[in-house]
C-alpha positions, 0 to 999 in steps of 0.5 A: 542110868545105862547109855545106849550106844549106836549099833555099829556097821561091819561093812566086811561082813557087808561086803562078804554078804554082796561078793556072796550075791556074786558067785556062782551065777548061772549065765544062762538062767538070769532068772534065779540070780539075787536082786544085785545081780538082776538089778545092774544087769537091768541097769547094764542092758538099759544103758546098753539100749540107750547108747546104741540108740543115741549113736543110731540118731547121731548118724541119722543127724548126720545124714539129715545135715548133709542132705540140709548142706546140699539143700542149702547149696542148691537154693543158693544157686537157684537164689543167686540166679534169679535174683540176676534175673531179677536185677535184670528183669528190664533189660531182659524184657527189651531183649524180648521185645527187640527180637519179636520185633525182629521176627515179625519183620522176618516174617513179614518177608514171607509170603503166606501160602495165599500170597505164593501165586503173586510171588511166583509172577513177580518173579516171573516178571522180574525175568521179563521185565529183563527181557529174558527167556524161560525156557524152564520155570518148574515149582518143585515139592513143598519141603515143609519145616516146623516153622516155615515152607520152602518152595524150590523152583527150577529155572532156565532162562536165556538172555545177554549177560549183562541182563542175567545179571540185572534179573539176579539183583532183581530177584535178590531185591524182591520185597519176599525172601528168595535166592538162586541156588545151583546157578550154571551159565552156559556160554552163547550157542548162536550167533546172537551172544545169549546166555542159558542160566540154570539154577533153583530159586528157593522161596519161603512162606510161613505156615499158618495157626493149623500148619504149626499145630500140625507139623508138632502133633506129627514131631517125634516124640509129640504126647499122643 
């Protein structure tokens, strides 16, 4: 009985068969190369395509992480600080109360535009009550600030020394906030030993609910 022997593979022919494949090609006319050199150069371009692809999403990754980096940093700061308020929150709530506390007794001490007449006469009074002589006793412009009003007044009064004196204490000391400004004392011209003072009494009142929304409709920059 014959025996049957396995076919036997000549890779040299084999090799010659695909170096063959090879030669000759046309770079510019892939379309009429073999399938060998079609299919890696398919192979070649797809993995090409996916390299680019991967460095273009690494750097985007890159940028992406530094901004998340920053992003991180900034809510860290943000948690850092509010959480000091936080931890602060009842001492700062006293703060709070302490100064509205503070700026309602300031406020007290100004007159509402109502009350500027009776304060007008106080003083007026304190300088009589001096025993004191007006000889000039001017309201001047109301110069009005965002908060408050200021009223100068223009003063002259003639009296001993030592009753000009005692009518400044007494205007210092008045329930309302005034002070004496641009004072000139003049020595006695008569016999009698008077003295003229010369000065501007500056006296301050509170604006009221209409005033304030007025004064900040009229601020630069206030939206139209």
């Amino acid at each position: 009985m014959a025996s049957l022997s396995a076919p036997s593979l000549d890779f040299a022919a084999l090799q010659q068969k695909v170096q063959a494949q090879f030669r000759g090609l046309n770079p510019n006319d892939p379309a009429t190369w073999p399938l060998l050199p079609r299919l890696l150069a398919c192979l070649a371009l797809m993995a090409a395509i996916l390299v680019l692809l991967w460095f273009v999403w690494l750097q985007n990754s890159d940028v992406e992480l530094e901004q998340a980096r920053a992003k991180e940093k900034t809510l860290k700061t943000d948690y850092t600080a509010k959480l000091g308020q936080a931890i602060n929150l009842d001492a700062l709530k006293k703060q709070r109360e302490q100064v509205q506390q503070y700026v309602t007794q300031l406020e007290k001490q100004l007159p509402s535009k109502a009350e500027m007449d009776a304060l007008l006469s106080d003083i007026n009074q304190a300088g009589l009550g001096r025993s004191l002589t007006f000889e000039l006793f001017r309201p001047g412009q109301v110069n009005v600030k965002e908060y408050y009003a200021e009223l100068p007044i223009a003063l002259k009064v003639t009296g001993r020394y030592h009753d000009v004196g005692a009518f400044a204490s007494d205007v210092a000391n008045l329930s309302r906030i005034v002070t004496l400004n641009n004072i000139a004392i003049s020595p006695p011209k008569d016999a009698n030993g008077s003295l003229l003072m010369e000065a501007t009494a500056k006296t301050f009142r509170y604006l009221d609910s209409d005033e304030v929304a007025k004064q900040r409709k009229a601020a630069p920059g206030a939206k139209k």
